[in-house]
MARKEFI-420006 format. One line per 3 residues: number of its first residue (from 1); for each residue y, x, z of C-alpha. Coordinates in pm, 1 decimal. Example, Ala and Ser with C-alpha at 12.3 -4.5 7.8 and 13.67 -1.06 7.14 Angstrom:
BEGIN
1 = -450.0 1230.0 780.0  -106.0 1367.0 714.0
END
This chain:
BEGIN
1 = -9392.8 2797.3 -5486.2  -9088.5 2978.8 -5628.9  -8947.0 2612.9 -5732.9
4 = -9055.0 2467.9 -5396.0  -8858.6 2744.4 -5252.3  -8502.8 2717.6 -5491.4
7 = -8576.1 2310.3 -5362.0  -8528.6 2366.5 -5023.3  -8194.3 2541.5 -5005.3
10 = -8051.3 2253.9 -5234.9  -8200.5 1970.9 -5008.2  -7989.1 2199.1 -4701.4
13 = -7692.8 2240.0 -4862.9  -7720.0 1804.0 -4932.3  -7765.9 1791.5 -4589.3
16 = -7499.7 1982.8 -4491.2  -7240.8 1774.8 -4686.9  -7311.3 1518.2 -4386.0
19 = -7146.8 1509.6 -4087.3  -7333.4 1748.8 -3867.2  -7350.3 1590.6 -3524.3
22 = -7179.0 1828.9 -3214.0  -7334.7 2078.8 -3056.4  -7358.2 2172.5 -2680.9
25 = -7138.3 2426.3 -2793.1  -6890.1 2211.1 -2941.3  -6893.8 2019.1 -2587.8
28 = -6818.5 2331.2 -2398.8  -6502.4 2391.5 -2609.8  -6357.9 2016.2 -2594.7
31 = -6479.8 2059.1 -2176.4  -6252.2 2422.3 -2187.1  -5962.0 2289.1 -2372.0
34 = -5954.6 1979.3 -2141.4  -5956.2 2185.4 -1812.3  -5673.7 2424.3 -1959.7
37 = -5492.2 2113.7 -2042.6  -5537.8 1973.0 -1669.5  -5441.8 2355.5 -1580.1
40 = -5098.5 2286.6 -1762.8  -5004.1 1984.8 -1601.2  -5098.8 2122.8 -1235.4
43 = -4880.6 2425.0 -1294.5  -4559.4 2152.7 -1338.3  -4618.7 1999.4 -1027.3
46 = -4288.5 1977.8 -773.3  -4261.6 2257.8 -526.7  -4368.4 2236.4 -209.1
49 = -4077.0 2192.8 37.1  -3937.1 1908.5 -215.1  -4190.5 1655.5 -257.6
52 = -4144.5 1357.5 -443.0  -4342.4 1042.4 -588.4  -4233.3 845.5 -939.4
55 = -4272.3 475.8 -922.7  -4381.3 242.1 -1242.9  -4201.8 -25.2 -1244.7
58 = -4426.7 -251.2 -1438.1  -4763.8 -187.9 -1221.4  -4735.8 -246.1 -829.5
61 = -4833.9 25.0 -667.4  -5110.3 132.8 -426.7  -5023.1 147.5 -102.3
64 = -5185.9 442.6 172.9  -5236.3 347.4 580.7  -5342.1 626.6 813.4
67 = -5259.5 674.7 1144.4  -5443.6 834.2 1453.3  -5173.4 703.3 1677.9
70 = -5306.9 446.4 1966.4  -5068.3 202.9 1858.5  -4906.2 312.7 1495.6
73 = -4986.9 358.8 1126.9  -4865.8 487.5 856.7  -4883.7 313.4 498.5
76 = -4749.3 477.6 186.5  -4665.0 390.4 -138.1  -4875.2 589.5 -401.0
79 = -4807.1 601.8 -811.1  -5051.1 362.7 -907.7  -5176.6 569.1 -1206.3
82 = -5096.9 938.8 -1372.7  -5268.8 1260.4 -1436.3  -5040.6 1460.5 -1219.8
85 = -5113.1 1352.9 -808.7  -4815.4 1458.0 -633.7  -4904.0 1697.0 -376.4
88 = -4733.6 1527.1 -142.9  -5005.4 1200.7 -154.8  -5228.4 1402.3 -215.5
91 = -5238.8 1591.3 106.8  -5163.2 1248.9 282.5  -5491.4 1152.5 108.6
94 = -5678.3 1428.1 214.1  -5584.5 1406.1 589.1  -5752.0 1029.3 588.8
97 = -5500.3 769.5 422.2  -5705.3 517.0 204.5  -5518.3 219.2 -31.8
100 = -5530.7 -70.4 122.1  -5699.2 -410.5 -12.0  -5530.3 -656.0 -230.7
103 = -5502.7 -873.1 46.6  -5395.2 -673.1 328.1  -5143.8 -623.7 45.9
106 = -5018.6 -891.3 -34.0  -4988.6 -989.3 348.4  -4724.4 -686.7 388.3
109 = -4486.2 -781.2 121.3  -4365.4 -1066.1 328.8  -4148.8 -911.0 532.7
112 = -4083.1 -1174.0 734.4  -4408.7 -1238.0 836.8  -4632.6 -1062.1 1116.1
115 = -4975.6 -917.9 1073.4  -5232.2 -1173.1 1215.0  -5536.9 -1014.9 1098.7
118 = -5788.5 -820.8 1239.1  -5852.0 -450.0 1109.3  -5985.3 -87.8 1142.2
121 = -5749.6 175.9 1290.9  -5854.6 550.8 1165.2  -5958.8 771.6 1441.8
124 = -6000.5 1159.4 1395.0  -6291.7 1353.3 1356.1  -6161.0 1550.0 1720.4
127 = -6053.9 1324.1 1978.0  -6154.8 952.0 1889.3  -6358.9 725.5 1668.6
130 = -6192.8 463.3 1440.8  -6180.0 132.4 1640.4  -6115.3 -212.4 1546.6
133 = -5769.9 -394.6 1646.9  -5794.9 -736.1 1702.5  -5603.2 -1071.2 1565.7
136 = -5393.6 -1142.2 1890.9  -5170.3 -798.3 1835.5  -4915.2 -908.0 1636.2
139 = -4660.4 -669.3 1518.9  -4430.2 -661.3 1286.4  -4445.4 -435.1 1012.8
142 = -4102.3 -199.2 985.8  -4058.3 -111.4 617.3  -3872.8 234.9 567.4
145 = -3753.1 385.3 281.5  -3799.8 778.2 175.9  -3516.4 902.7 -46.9
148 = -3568.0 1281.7 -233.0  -3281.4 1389.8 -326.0  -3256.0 1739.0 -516.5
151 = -3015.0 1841.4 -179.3  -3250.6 1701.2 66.7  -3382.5 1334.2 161.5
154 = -3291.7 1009.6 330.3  -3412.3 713.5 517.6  -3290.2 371.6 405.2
157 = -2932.5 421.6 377.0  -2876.1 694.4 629.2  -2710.2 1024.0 569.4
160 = -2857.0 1310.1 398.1  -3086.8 1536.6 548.7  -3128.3 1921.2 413.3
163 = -3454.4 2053.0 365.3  -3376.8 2337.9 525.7  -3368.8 2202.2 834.1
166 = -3697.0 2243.7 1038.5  -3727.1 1919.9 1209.3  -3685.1 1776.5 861.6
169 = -3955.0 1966.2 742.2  -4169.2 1870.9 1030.6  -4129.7 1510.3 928.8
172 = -4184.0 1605.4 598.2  -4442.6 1752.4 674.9  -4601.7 1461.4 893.5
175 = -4588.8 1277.8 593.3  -4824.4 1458.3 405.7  -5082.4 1486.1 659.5
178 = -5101.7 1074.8 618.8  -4919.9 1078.9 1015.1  -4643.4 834.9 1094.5
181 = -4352.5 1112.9 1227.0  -4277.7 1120.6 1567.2  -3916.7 1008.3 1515.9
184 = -4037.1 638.5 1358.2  -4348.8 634.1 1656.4  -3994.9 643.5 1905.2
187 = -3828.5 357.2 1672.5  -4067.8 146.9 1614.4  -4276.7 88.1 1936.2
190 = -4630.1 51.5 1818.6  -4589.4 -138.8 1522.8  -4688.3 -12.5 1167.3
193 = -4482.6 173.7 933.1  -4465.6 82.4 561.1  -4279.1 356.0 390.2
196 = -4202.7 341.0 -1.2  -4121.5 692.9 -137.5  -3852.7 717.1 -420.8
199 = -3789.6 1004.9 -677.5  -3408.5 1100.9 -657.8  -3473.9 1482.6 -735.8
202 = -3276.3 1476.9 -1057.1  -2958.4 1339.5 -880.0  -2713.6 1514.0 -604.0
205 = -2707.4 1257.5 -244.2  -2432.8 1029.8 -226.1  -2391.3 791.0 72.4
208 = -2300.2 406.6 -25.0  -2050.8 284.2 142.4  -2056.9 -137.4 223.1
211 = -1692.7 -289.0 109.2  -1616.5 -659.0 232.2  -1546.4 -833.8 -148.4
214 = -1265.6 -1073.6 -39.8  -1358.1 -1475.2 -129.5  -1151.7 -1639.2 -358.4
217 = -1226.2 -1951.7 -551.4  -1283.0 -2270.9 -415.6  -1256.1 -2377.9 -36.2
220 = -1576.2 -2385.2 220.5  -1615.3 -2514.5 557.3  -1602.3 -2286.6 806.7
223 = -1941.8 -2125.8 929.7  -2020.8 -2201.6 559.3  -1945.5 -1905.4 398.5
226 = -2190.5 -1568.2 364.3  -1964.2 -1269.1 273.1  -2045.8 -1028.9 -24.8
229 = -2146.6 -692.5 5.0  -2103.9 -468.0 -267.2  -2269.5 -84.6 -254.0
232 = -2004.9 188.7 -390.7  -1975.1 589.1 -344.1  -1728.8 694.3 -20.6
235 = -1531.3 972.9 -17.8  -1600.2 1203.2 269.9  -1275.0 1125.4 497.3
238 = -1362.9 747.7 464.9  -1701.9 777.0 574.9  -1541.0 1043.6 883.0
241 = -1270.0 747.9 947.3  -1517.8 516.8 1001.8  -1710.7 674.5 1200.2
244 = -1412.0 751.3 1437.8  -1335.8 377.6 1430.5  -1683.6 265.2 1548.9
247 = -1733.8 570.0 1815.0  -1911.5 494.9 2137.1  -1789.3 595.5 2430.4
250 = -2110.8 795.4 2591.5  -2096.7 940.0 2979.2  -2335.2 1240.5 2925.5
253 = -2424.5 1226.6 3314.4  -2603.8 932.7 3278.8  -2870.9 780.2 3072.2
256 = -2888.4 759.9 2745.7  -3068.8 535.2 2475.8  -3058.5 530.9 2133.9
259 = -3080.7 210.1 1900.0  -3137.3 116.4 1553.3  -2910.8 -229.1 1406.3
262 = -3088.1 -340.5 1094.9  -2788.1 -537.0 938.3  -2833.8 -863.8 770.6
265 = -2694.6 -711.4 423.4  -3031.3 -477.0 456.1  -2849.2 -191.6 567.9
268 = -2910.3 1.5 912.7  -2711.4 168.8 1158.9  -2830.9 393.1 1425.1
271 = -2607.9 475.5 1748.6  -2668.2 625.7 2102.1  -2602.0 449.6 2388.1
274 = -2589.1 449.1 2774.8  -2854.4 254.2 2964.0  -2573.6 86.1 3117.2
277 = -2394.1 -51.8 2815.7  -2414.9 -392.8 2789.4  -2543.2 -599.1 2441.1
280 = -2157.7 -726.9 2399.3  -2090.4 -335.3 2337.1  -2338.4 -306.3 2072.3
283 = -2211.7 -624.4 1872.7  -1837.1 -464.5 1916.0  -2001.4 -149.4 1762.4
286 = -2118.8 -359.5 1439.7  -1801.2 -506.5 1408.9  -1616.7 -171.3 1430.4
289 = -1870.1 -14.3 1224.4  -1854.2 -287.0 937.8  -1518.4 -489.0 966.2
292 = -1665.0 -732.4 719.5  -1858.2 -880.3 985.3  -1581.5 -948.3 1209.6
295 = -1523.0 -1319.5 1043.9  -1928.6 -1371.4 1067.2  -2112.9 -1567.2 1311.8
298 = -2412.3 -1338.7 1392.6  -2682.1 -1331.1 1643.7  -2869.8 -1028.5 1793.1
301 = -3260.4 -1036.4 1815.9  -3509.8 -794.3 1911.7  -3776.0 -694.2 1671.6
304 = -4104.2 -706.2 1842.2  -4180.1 -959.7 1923.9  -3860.1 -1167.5 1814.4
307 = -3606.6 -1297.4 2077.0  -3246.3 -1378.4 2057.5  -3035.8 -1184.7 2288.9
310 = -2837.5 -1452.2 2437.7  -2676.0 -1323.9 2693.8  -2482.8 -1031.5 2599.5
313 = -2339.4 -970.4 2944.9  -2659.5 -767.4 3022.0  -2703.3 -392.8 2991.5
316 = -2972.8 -240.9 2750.0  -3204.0 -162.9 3034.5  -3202.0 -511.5 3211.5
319 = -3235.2 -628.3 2782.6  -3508.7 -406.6 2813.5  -3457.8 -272.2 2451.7
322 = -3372.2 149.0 2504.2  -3490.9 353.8 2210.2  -3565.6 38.8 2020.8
325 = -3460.4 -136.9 1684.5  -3281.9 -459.5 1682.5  -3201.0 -723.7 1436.5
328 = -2843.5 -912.6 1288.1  -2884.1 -1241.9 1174.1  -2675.1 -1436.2 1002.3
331 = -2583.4 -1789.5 1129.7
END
């Protein structure tokens, strides 16, 4: 028995020269280093009254809609992957935004083209069930852009706005509860808002200004020719100059409107009116605003749905577009 007994510790220590498989202990450890790991990467997130989304530029991303709105959404752009969820989707996700289908997709990155489907609006778990909206409402889609700046955020290419300020943090904060903000309900009239986020935190705001690249080369006929923008920093007196050139005369004692011009170079102007300006005053306020569209044929069209605005000897109100957002095309 004694050599029985030497022969079993030698056939253990053979078997331990083999791998030994792990052990629910070993699990636990690889499950606590993985959760302080997660912990790490948490801790790094963005603060709170800054938030901010990165974009890959090789994988599309998904996109969010929510809205509890009668007639508006909201749809988001979200990093398509990452371990770190911004808070800022993430609390858009948590009040009820869900990515959207391939399809329904696809169908918004043409611009150009209305929504002609049918689809589920998202009610609220308060006041109203989700309920279905039909083909035959056709709206366009109004694509906005969310700028985070490290001194504050934009929309499109609109001035800065500081953090600071409450009713910027209000929309901010609209945002993340997966709500389209009240100011964009007032633009865009029902239809649904596509906004792409983009990560500027590591960068101070500067406004682009649009400078008219005179033509040179060979001759065109007139009518022909489609002007050049190019996008370069303004100082601040040429940006006040301008705005002094393109002012609007506004009589405080009566009505007044506000509209958004969507420029055919992409860019956007927003200016108050009075109900009784007429549509000739807002094309003399593009070409005062932008004097490289005072050579340009151009029409004016409304946005939903789409109508040229022919006669431009009529006032907003008959036009019947107050506190809306109209289009420049090019001829």
């Amino acid at each position: 028995m004694a050599e029985g007994g030497r022969a079993e510790p030698e056939e253990q220590e053979r078997g331990s020269s083999r791998p030994r498989p792990p052990s629910a202990r070993d699990l636990q450890l690889a499950l606590a280093e993985l959760y302080e790991d997660e912990m790490k990467c948490k801790s790094s997130k963005p603060d709170r009254s800054t938030p901010a989304t990165c974009r890959s530029p090789r994988t599309p991303p998904h996109r969010l809609y929510s809205g509890d709105h009668k007639y508006d959404g909201l749809h988001i752009v979200q990093p398509p992957t990452g371990k770190i969820v911004n808070e800022l989707f993430k609390e858009a996700r948590e009040h009820g935004a869900v990515p959207l289908n391939e399809a329904t997709r696809s169908s918004r990155e043409d611009k150009t083209k209305s929504f002609t489907g049918g689809g589920y609006r998202l009610g609220n778990s308060f006041y109203k069930r989700s309920e279905y909206i039909y083909g035959e409402n056709q709206l366009q889609d109004v694509q906005v852009l969310l700028k985070l700046w490290r001194n504050g955020f934009s929309l499109d290419d609109g001035e800065l706005r500081p953090y600071s300020d409450p009713t910027n943090a209000q929309f901010l904060e609209s945002v993340k509860r997966g709500e389209t903000p009240l100011e964009l309900q007032r633009l865009v009239h029902g239809a649904q808002v596509n906004l792409d986020m983009e990560d500027h935190q590591d960068q101070e705001y500067i406004k682009p200004r649009l400078r008219f690249k005179a033509f040179s080369g060979e001759g065109q006929k007139l009518g022909s020719l489609t002007p050049e923008i190019v996008s370069t920093p303004s100082s601040p007196e040429e940006e006040d100059k301008s705005i002094l050139n393109a002012a609007v005369l506004i009589d405080d004692s009566m009505p007044t409107t506000k509209i958004q011009i969507r420029l055919a170079d992409g860019s956007r102007l927003v200016q108050r009116f009075n109900s009784t300006h007429r549509i000739l005053d807002v094309r003399d306020f593009i070409v005062r605003s932008r004097p490289e569209f005072a050579t340009t044929d151009f029409i004016l069209v409304t946005s939903f749905p789409s109508k040229e605005l022919t006669d431009e000897t009529v006032t907003l109100q008959e036009a019947d577009i107050l506190n809306t957002v109209i289009l420049q095309q090019l001829k």
